[in-house]
N, C-alpha and C positions, 0 to 999 in steps of 0.2 A: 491437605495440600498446603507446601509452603509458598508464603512470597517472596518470591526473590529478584531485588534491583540487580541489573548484571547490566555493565558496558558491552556486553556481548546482543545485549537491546538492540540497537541500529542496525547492525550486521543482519541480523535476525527479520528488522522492519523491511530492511532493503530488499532482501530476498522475495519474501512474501509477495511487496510492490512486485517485483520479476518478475514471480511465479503469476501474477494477478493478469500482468499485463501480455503473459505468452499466453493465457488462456484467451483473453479479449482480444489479442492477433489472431488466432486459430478460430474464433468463434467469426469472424469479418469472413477471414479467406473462404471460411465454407460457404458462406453466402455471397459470396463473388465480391464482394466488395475491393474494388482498384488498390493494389496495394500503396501504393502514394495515398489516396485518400484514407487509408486504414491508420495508414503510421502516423497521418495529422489527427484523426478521431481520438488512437488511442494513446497519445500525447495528451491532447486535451483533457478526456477523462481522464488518466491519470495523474496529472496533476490536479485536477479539480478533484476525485476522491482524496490526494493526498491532503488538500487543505480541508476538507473534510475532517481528515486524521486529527492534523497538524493542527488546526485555529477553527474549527467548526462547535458549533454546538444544535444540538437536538433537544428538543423539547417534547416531554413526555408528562399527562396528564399534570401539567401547570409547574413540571420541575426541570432544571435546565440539567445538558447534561456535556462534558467535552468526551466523543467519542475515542476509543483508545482499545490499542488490542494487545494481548500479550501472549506468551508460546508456553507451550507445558511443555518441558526435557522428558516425558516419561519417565522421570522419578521423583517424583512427586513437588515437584518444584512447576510454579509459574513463573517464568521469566518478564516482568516487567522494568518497567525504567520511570523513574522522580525527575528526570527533565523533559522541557519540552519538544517535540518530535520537529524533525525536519525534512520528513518524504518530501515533500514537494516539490524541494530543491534536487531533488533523484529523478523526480518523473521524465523529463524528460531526456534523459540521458541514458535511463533505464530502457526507454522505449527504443533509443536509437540503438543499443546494445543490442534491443530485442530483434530490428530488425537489421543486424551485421553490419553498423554500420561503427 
């Protein structure tokens, strides 16, 4: 597998964020959850996983770590990105997208 930096990154990040947060819309509404209170929940979480993304670090037996995800093209390329992410600033705008607004 190659590494590969691509400005085509963000594009790529943002979706994902989308895709993340039509899952966690869909997951609320089947459990009745008030759609008003769904779109502040899933606001909230997503920006709060986004800074996770973005400025988060996890620690794993005594090593620090900045979470970071990147996309396979299925040709053998990982598409990652050398600067630092900026979901956060998407979440909620992302979410407002999600729900037509």
């Amino acid at each position: 597998m190659n590494l590969k930096i691509s400005e085509q990154y963000e594009d790529l990040a943002t979706e994902w964020q989308y895709q993340m947060i039509l899952i966690l819309k869909k997951a609320l509404a089947k459990f009745g959850v008030d759609e008003n209170q769904a779109k502040e929940i899933v606001g909230e979480f997503a920006f709060d996983f986004s800074m996770l993304h973005d400025q988060g670090e996890i620690k794993v037996e005594g090593n620090s770590f900045n979470p970071r995800i990147s996309f396979d093209d299925f040709s053998g390329n990982l598409i990652l990105s050398d600067e630092e992410s900026n979901l956060h600033e998407y979440a909620f705008g992302s979410t407002s997208e999600a729900y037509g607004e």
